[in-house]
N, C-alpha and C positions, 0 to 999 in steps of 0.2 A: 121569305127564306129562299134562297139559289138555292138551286136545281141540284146540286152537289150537296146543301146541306141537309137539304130535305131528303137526298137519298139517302145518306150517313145517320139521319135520324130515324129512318124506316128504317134501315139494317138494326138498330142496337132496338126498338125496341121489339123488330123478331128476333133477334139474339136473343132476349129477356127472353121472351114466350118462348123459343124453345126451350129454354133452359128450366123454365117453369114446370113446360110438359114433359119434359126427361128426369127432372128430381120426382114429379107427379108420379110418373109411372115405372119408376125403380122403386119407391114404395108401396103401390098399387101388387109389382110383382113378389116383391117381398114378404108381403103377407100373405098373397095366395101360396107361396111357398111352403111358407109356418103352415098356413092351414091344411092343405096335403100333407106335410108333415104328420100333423098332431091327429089327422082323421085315416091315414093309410099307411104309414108306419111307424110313428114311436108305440113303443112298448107299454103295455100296461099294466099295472098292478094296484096299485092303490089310486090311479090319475094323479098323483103331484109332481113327476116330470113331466108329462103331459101340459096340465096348465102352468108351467114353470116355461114352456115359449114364448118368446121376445124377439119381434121385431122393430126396430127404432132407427131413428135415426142415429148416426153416431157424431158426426161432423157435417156441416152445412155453413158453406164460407161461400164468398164469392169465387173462389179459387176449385175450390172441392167438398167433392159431396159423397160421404159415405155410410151405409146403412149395416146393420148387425143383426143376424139373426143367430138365434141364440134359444139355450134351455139352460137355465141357472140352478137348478139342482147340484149341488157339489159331485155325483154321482154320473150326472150328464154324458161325460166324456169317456168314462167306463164305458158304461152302458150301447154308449155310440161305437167305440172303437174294436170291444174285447167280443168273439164270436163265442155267442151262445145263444141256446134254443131259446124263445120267447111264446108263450100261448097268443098273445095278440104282438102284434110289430114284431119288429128287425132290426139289427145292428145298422147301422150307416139311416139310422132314421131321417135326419135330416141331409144327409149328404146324396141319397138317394133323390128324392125328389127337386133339390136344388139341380141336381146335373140333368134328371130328364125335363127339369123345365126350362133350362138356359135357353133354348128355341126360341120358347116365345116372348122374353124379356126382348127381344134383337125385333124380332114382328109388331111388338105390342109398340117400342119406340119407333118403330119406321114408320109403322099406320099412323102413330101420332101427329108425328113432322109431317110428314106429305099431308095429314088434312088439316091440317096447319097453313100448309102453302097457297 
């Protein structure tokens, strides 16, 4: 293989592996999310919002990749939006913990790529 094709083949298959370890670790963050969530502020009363959190994938093309995190209880979005006192958890249960962890989604993916390189 020349010198040129053998570079162009090295790039696309780090292209791949990055891209491997960036779907990786938007999942990886994903669920550490849900799980702050569901241990440090949703609400509790009987646990079935609670174990009613979902993280998944939602789309995964060669193009784009996007994940959902989620509480499927019909109730969910009440409960998240409307301010009221709760004996255990907080309104913005999941909103809170996604925006204090956005940090380290951006650290977890850099650490990755660079020991990658």
């Amino acid at each position: 293989m020349p010198g040129s094709a053998a570079c162009l083949a090295k790039l696309a298959l780090t292209q791949a592996h990055f891209e491997k370890l960036g779907r990786q670790g938007i999942k990886d963050w994903s669920n550490e999310v849900l799980r702050e969530s569901q241990m440090k502020y949703c609400p509790v009363d009987t646990g079935a919002l609670r174990r009613s959190g979902r993280a998944f994938v939602m789309k995964n093309t060669i193009t784009e990749f996007y994940m959902r995190i989620s509480y499927v209880m019909n109730y969910a979005a009440a409960v998240h939006e409307i301010p009221m006192s709760h004996n255990v958890g907080s309104m913005k249960y999941l909103a809170t913990p996604f925006n204090l962890m956005s940090y380290k989604l951006i650290k977890k993916l850099e650490a990755e790529m660079k020991g990658a390189l």
